[in-house]
C-alpha positions, -999 to +999 in steps of 0.1 A: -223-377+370-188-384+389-189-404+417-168-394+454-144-423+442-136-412+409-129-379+415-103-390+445-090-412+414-085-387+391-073-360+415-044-390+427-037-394+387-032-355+385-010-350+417+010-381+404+017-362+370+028-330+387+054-353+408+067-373+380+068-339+361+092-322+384+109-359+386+117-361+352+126-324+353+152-329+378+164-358+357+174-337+329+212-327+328+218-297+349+232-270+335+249-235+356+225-208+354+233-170+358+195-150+358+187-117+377+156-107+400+140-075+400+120-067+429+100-042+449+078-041+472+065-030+509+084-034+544+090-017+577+107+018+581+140+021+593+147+024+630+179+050+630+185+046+660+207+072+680+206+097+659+163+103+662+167+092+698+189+120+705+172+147+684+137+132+704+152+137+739+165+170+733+130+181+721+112+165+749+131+172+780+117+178+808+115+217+810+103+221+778+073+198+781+065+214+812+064+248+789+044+232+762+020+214+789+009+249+805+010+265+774+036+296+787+047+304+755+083+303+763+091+276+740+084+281+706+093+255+678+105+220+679+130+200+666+121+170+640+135+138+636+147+127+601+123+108+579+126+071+583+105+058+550+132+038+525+126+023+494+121-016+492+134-023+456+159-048+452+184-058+420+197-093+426+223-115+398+223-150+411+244-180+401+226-213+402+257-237+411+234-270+415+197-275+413+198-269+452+230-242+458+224-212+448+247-179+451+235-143+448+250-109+447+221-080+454+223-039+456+193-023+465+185+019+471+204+041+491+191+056+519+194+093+527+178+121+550+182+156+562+163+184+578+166+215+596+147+225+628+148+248+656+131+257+689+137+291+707+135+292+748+132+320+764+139+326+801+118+354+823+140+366+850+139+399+872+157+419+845+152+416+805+146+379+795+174+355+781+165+338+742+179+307+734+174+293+701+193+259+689+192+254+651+200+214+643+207+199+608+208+164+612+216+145+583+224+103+573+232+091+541+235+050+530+254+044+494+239+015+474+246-019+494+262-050+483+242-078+498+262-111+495+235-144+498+235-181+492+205-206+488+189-236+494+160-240+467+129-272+468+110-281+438+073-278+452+051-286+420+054-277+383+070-252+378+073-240+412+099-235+436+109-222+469+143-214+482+158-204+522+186-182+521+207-159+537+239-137+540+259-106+550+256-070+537+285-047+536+274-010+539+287+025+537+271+050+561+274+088+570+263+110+599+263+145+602+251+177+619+254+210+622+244+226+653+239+262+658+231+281+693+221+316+694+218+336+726+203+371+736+216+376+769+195+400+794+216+427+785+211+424+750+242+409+741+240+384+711+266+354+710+265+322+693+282+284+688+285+261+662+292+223+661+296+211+622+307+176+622+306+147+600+314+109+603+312+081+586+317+044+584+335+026+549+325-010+558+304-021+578+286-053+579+250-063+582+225-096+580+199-111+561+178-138+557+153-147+526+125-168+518+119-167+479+091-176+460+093-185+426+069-196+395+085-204+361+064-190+333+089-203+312+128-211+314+137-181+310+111-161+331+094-163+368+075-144+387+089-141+423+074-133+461+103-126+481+104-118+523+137-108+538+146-099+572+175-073+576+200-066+607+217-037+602+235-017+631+264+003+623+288+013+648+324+029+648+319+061+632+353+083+627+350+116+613+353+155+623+339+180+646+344+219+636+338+244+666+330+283+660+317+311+678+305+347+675+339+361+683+356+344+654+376+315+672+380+280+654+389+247+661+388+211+643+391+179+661+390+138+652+375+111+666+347+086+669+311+097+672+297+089+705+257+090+726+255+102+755+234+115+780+241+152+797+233+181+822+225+213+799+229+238+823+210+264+796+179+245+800+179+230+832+175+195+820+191+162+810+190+148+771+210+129+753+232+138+728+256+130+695+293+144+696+329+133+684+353+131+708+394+118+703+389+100+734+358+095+759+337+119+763+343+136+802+330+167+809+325+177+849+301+210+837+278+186+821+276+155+840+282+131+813+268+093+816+257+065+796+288+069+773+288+049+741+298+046+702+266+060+683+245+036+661+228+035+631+198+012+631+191+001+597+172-030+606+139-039+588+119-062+573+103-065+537+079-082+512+087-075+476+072-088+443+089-089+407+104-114+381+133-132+374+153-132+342+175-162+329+201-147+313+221-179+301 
């Protein structure tokens, strides 16, 4: 039967072969290696930010809630925000410069959602009642990423090896809506307004940061464990506002996407809202504040799981 002190002995014997093994491994004339990693996994939704604020805070104003508190039945609907689940699949081509630097160039899914909601008020007055219905279509969509990272990688043990890394993302992102109100007024006049605009930023920057796993099944194949943190928030959106009515007028303006918060003197209530403007937003009717550029909040964190594949 072993002893204590012979099996500390042979367990030092065994962790001294695993250190000279990645020695002499390291000692071996290195070579530039190009491989690709394909992973997917699990991570956080996506934030989105202004967009889901905004369509929130025009649901849940304060007259409204009151209605849906006491149960009047003069508010019927409600307007959803857009889904916020993404895919967690990445494609990665990395260029092993040293046995320590380490370059990579990465896409991963595009992100897209859209949906269409409404919710109809309806005022009770001394003569016939006023109906008020707003129809939104929000929508966002993310093209495929380009993800720019560089490395640090450690030998750990045989065949295994972990690697610190980071980077910028450049992204391409779209907004748009479509915003329709309809009104019955208490003489039974129907009118209506649209707002159809779109906007979009080309290139936009984001940040990441990676911690990579990696075992080497052979030299030309590893399993990988990967966890990256993202920081996305796009900003500067440009794009096109369309206005139309009931009576056939039209009008088309540019300029940047802004949130803001507002007086809507059809409710009776502050919310915040999306809009292009060419310049500032003012507006003495609605009492305009809090005036910014819109964001999209892409931000997120994953944990994903594939291989990697040397490719020379």
């Amino acid at each position: 039967m072993i002893s204590k002190k012979q099996l500390l002995f042979l367990l030092l014997i065994f962790l001294l072969s695993l250190i000279q093994s990645v020695y002499a491994e390291e000692k071996r004339p290195f070579k530039p290696k190009l491989s690709i990693k394909l992973t997917e996994g699990w991570g956080s939704n996506v934030p989105i930010g202004d967009v889901n604020d905004y369509l929130k805070s025009f649901n849940n104003n304060e007259v409204f809630e009151i209605h849906r508190k006491y149960e009047t039945g003069q508010v019927v609907g409600e307007i959803k925000t857009l889904d916020d689940r993404i895919s967690h699949w990445e494609a990665e081509l990395k260029f092993d410069l040293t046995p320590r630097i380490s370059f990579g160039i990465a896409t991963s899914a595009p992100f897209q959602a859209h949906n269409q909601s409404s919710v109809t008020y309806t005022i009770l007055g001394y003569a016939e009642p006023q109906i008020m219905t707003w129809t939104f279509k929000p929508g966002i969509k993310v093209s495929y990423p380009i993800r720019l990272s560089a490395y640090y990688t450690l030998p750990l043990i045989l065949r295994l090896r972990i690697s610190v890394g980071g980077g910028v993302g450049i992204y391409t992102a779209r907004i748009s809506q479509l915003l329709r109100f309809d009104i019955i007024t208490p003489i039974g006049k129907p009118d209506w307004y649209s707002w159809d605009q779109e906007a979009k930023r080309n290139f936009a920057l984001g940040f990441h940061g990676n911690i990579v796993l990696e075992y080497f099944l052979s030299d030309r194949l590893a399993l990988v464990a990967e966890f990256q943190n993202r920081h996305i928030k796009i900003s500067s959106f440009k794009g096109t506002v369309k206005h139309e009515n009931f009576y056939g007028d039209k009008s088309e303006e540019r300029g940047t996407l802004y949130y803001f918060t507002m007086w809507n003197y059809h409710i009776g209530a502050w919310h915040s809202t999306l809009e292009i403007w060419p310049e500032t937003p003012e507006d003495p009717f609605r009492w305009i504040d809090d005036v910014r550029k819109a964001v999209l909040d892409l931000s997120g964190h994953s944990f994903r799981v594939g291989i990697r594949i040397r490719l020379f």
